[in-house]
Backbone as CSV, one residue per row, in Angstrom:
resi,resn,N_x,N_y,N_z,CA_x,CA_y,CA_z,C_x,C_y,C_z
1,UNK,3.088,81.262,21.959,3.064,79.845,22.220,3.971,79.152,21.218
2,UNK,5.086,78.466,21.534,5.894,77.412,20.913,5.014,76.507,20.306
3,UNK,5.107,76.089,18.977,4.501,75.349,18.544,5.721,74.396,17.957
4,UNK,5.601,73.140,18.229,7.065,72.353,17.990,6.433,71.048,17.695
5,UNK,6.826,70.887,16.436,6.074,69.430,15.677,7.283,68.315,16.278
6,UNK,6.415,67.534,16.860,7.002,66.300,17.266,6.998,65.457,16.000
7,UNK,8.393,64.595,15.876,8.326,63.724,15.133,8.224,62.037,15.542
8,UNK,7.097,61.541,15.324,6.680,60.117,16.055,7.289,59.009,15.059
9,UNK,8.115,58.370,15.959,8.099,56.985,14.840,7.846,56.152,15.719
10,UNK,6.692,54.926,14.242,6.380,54.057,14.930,7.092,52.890,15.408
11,UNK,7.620,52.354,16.498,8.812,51.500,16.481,7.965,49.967,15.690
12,UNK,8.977,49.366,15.170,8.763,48.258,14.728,7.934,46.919,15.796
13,UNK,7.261,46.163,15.439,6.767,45.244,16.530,8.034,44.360,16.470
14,UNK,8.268,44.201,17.784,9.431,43.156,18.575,8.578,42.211,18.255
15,UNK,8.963,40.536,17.303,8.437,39.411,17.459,9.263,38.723,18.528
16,UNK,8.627,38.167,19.669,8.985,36.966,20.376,8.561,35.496,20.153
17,UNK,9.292,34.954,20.425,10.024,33.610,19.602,10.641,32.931,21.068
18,UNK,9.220,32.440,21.820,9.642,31.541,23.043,8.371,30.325,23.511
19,UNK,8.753,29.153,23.303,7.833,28.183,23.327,8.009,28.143,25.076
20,UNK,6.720,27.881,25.391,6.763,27.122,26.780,6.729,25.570,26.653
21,UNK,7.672,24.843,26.445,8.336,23.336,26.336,8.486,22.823,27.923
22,UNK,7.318,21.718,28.240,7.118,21.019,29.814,8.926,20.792,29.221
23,UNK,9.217,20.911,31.140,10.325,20.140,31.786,10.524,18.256,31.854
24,UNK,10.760,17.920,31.278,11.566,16.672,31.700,13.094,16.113,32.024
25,UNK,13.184,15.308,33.062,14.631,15.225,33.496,15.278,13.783,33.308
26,UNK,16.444,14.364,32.811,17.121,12.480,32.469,17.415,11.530,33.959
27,UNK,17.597,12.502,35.070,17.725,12.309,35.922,19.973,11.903,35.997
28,UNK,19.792,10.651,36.612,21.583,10.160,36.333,21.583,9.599,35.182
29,UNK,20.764,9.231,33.990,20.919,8.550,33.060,21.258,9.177,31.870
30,UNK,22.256,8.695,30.671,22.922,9.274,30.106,22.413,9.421,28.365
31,UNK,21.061,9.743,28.941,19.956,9.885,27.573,19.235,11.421,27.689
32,UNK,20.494,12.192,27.355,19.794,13.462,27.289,19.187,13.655,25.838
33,UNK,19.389,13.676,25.167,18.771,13.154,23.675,17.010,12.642,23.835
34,UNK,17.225,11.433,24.133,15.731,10.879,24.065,15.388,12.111,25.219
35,UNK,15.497,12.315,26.395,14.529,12.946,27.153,14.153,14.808,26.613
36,UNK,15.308,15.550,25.375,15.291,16.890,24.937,14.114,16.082,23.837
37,UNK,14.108,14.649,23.146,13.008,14.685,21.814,11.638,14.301,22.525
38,UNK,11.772,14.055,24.206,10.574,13.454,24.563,9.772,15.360,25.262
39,UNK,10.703,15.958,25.193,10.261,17.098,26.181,9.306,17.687,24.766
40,UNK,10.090,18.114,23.878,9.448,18.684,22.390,8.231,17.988,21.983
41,UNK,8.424,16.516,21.944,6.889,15.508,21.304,6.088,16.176,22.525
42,UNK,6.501,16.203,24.017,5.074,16.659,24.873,4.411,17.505,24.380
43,UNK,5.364,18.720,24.275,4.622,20.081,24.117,3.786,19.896,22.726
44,UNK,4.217,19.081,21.711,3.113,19.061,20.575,2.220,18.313,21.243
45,UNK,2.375,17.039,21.630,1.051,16.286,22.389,0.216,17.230,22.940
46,UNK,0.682,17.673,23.582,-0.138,18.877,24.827,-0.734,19.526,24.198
47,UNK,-0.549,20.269,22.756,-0.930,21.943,22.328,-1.860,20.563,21.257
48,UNK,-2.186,19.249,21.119,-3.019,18.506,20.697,-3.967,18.192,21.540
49,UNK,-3.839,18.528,22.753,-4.575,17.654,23.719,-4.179,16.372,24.322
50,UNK,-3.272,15.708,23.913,-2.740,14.511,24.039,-1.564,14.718,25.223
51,UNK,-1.102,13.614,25.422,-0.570,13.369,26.767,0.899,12.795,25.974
52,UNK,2.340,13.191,26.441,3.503,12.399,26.166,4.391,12.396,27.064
53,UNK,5.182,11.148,26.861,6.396,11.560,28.722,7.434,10.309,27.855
54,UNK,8.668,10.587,28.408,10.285,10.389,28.060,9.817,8.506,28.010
55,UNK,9.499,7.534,28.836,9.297,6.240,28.711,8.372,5.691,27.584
56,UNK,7.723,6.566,26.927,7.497,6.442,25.169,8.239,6.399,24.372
57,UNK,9.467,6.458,24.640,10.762,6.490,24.180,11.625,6.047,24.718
58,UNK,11.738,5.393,25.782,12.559,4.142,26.289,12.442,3.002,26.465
59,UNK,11.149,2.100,25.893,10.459,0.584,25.735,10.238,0.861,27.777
60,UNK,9.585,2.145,28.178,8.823,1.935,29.082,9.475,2.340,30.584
61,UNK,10.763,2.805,30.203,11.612,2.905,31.122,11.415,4.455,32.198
62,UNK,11.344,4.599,33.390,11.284,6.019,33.099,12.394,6.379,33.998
63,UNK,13.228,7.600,33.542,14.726,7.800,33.495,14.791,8.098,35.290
64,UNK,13.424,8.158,36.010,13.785,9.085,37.319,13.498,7.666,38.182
65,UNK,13.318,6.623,38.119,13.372,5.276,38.862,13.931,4.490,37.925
66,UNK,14.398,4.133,37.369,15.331,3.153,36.352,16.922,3.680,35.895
67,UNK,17.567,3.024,36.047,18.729,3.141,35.087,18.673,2.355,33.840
68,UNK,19.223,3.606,32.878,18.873,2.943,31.422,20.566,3.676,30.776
69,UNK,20.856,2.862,29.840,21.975,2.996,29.462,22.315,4.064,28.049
70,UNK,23.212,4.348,28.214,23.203,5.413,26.614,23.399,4.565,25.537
71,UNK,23.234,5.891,24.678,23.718,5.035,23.201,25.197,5.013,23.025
72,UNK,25.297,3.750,22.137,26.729,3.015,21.558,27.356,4.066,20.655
73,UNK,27.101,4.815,20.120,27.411,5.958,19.026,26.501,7.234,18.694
74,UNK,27.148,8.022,18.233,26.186,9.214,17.868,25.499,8.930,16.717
75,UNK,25.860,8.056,15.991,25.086,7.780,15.019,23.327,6.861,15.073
76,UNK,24.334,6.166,16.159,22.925,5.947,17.038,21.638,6.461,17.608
77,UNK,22.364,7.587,18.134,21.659,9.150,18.913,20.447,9.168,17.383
78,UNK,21.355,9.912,16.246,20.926,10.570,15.461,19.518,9.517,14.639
79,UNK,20.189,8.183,14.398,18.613,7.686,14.237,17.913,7.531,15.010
80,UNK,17.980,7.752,16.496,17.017,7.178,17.049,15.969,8.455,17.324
81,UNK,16.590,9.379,17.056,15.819,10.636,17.105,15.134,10.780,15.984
82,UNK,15.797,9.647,14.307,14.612,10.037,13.401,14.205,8.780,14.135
83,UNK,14.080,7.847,14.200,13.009,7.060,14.994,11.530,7.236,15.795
84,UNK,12.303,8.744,16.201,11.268,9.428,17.350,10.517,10.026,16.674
85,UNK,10.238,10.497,15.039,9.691,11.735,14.661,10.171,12.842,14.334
86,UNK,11.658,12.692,14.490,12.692,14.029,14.136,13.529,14.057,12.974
87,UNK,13.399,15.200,12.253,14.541,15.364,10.998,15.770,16.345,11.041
88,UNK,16.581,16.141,10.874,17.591,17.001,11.305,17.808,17.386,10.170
89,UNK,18.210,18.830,10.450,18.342,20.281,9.829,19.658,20.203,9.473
90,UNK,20.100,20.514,8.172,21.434,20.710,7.251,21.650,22.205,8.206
91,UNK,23.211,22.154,7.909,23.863,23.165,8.749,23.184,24.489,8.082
92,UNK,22.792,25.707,8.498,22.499,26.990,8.403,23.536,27.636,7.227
93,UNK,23.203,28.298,5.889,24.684,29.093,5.303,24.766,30.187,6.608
94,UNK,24.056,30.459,7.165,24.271,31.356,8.099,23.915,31.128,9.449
95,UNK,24.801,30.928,10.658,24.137,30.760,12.190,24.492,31.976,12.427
96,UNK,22.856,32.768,12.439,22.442,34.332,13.345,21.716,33.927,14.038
97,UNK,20.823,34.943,14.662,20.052,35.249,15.625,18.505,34.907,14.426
98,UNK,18.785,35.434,13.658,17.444,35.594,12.800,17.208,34.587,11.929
99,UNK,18.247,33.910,11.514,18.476,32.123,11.045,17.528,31.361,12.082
100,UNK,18.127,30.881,13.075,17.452,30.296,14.522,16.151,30.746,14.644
101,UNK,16.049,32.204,14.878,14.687,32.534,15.312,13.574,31.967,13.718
102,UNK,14.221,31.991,12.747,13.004,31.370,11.611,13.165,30.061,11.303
103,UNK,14.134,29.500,11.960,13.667,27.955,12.040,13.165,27.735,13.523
104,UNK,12.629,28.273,14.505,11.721,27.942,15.625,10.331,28.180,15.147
105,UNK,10.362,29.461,14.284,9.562,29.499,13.645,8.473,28.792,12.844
106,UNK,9.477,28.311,11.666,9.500,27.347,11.065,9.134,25.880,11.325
107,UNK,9.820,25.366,12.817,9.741,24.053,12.868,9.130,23.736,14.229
108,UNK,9.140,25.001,14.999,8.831,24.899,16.423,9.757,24.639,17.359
109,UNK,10.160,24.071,18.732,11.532,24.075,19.496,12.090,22.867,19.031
110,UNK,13.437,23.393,19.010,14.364,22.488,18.650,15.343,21.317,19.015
111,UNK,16.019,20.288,18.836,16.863,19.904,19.467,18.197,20.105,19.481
112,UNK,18.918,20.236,19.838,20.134,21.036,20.075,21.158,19.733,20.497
113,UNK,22.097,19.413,19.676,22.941,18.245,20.096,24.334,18.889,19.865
114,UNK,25.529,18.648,21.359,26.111,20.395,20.562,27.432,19.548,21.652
115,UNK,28.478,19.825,22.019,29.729,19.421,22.672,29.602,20.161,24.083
116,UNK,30.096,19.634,24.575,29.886,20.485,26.422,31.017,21.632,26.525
117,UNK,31.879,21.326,25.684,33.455,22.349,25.636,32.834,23.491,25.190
118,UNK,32.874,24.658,25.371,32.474,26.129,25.716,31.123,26.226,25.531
119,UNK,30.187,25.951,25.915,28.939,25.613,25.246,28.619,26.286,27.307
120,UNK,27.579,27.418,26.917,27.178,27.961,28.422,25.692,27.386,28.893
121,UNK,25.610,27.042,29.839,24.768,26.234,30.495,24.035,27.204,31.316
122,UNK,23.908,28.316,31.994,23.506,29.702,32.197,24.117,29.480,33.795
123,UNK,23.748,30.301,34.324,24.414,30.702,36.201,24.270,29.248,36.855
124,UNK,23.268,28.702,36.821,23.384,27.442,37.959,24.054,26.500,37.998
125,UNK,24.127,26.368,36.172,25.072,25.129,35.964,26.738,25.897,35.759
126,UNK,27.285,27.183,36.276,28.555,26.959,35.699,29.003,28.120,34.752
127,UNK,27.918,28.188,33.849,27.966,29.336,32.973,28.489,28.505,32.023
128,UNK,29.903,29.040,31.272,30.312,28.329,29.807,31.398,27.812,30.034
129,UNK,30.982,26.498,29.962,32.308,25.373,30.484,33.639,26.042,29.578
130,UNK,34.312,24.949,29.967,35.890,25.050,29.753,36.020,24.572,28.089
131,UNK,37.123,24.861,27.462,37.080,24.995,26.207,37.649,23.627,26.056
132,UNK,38.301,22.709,27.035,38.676,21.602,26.781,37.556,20.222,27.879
133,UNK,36.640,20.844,28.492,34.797,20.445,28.696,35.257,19.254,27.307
134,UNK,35.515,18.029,28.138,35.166,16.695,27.401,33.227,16.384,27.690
135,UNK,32.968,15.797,26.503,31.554,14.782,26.154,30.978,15.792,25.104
136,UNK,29.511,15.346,25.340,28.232,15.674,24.185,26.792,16.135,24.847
137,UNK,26.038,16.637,24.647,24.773,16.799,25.645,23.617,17.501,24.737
138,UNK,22.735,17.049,24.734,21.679,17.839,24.121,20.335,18.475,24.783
139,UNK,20.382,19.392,24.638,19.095,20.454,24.977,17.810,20.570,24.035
140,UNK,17.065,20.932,24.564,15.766,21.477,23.561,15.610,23.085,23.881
141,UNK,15.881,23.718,22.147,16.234,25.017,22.489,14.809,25.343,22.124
142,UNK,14.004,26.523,23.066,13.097,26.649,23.126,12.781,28.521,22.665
143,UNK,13.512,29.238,22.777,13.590,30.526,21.624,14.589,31.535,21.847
144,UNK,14.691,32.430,21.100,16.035,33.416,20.759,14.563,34.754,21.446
145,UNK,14.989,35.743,22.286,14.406,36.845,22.127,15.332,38.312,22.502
146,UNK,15.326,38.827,21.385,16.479,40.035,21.520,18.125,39.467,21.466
147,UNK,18.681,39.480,22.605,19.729,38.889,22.388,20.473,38.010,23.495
148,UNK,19.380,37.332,23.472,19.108,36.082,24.602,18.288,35.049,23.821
149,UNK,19.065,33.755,24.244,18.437,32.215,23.901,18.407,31.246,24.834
150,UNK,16.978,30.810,24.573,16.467,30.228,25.680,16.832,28.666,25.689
151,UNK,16.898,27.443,26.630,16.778,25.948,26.186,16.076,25.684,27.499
152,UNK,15.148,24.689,27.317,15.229,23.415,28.442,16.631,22.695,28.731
153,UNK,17.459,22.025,29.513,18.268,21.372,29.299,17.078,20.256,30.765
154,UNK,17.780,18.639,30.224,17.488,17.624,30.402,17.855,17.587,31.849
155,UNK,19.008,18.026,32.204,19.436,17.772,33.785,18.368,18.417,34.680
156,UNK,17.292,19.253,34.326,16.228,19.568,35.123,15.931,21.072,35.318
157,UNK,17.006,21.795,34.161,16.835,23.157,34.112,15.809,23.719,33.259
158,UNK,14.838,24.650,33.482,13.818,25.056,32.628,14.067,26.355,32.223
159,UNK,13.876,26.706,30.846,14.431,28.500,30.342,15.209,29.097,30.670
160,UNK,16.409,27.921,30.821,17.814,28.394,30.938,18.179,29.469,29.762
161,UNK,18.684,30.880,30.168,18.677,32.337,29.260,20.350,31.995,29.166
162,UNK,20.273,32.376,28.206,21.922,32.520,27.922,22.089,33.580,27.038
163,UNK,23.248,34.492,26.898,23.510,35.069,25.164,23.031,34.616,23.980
164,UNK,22.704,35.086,23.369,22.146,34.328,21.985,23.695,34.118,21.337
165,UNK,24.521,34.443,21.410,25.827,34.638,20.634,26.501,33.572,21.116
166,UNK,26.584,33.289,22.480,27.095,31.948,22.764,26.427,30.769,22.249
167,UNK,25.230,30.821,22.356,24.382,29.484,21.811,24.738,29.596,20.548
168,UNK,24.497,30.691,19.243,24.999,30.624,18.356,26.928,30.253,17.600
169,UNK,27.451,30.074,18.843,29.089,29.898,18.536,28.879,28.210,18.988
170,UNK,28.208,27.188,20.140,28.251,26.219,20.315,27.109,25.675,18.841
171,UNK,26.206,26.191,17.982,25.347,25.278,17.258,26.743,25.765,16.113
172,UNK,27.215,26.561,15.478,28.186,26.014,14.422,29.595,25.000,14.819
173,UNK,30.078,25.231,16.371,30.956,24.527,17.029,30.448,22.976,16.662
174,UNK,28.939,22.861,17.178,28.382,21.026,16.610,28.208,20.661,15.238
175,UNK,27.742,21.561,14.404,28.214,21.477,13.182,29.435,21.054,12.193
176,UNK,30.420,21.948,12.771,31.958,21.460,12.663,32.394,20.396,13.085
177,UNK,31.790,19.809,14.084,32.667,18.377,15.013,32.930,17.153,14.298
178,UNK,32.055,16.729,13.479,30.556,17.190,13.024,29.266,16.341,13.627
179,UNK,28.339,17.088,14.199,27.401,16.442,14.600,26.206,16.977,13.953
180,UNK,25.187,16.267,13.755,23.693,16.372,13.424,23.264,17.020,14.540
181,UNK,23.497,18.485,14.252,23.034,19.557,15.459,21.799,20.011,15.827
182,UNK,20.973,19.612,14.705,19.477,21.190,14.948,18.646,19.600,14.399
183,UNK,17.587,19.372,14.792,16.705,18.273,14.650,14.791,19.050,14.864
184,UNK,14.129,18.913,14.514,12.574,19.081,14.584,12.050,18.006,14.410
185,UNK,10.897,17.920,15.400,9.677,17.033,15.224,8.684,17.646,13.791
186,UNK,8.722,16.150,13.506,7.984,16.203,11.832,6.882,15.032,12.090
187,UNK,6.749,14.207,13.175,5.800,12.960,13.711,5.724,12.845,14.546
188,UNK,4.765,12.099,15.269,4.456,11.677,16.428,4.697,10.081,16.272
189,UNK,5.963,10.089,17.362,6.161,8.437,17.487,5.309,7.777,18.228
190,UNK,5.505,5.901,17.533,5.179,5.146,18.009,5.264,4.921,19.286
191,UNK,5.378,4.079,20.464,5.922,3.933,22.159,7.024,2.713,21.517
192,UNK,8.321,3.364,21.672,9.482,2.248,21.373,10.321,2.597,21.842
193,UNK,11.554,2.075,21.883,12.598,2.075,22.513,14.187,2.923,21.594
194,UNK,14.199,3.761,21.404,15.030,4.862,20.870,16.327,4.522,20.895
195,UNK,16.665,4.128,21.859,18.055,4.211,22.616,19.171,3.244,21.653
196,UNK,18.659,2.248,21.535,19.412,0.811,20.961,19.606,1.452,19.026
């Protein structure tokens, strides 16, 4: 009888790193911002028990029967998101896979404010626009697992999967532009109007 010592290794536990973040949609209105910081405040409302939706953040407006107007500047964007309860994150010394995955960690899903120029939107929308893709758009990135990253995006897509490597080349791409790229909820806002 062959006697043949198997050698067992134990594989490491795979951590996954994927929030289920409710869907909300900007609809035609050009507040993807407030509706990626209103999607994130839900899911904390929710995992509180509490109830939140995008017109807590528009003085009442809600983006899918109203037209409501964007903001005048990004600088605008960026306070009105600390307005909302959000602090934005100093650029990464390092954008990896394992950077990202310990600030979801860390802060829970994120907001993602990033340029539309090569930035991949996954199969429905297009995949990864064009490298000269004029504007700005923000997502709520919701987790990295293996080597795939997940977002809500505002236009009405839910766990849109992409490469993790592309998402990681568009969050230092917003960095560089330079935009206030990576944002977390640190409060629960007041019901006000963000936008202005």
């Amino acid at each position: 009888m062959d006697k043949t010592i198997l050698n067992c290794v134990t594989p490491k536990p795979f951590t996954i790193m994927k929030y289920n973040v409710p869907l909300l949609n900007q609809s035609v209105n050009p507040i993807c911002y407030v509706v990626a910081a209103a999607m994130i405040q839900k899911y904390w409302q929710q995992t509180a028990g509490n109830d939140f939706d995008t017109p807590l953040l528009t003085g009442g407006f809600n983006p899918l029967t109203a037209c409501i107007p964007g903001a005048s500047s990004n600088r605008t964007v960026f306070n009105g998101l600390r307005n909302a309860g959000f602090i934005s994150i100093d650029r990464p010394s390092s954008i990896t896979k394992a950077r990202i995955k310990t600030l979801l960690t860390n802060y829970g899903p994120l907001i993602l404010n990033h340029r539309v120029a090569n930035f991949n939107y996954g199969p429905t929308r297009g995949g990864k626009q064009a490298s000269n893709a004029a504007g700005l758009h923000a997502v709520a990135l919701t987790g990295i697992e293996g080597n795939n990253a997940f977002f809500n995006n505002p236009w009405g897509d839910k766990d849109v999967m992409v490469p993790a490597s592309d998402l990681l080349t568009s969050i230092g791409q917003a960095y560089d532009y330079p935009l206030e790229a990576l944002f977390y909820a640190a409060a629960s806002p007041m019901p006000q109007n963000i936008i202005y």
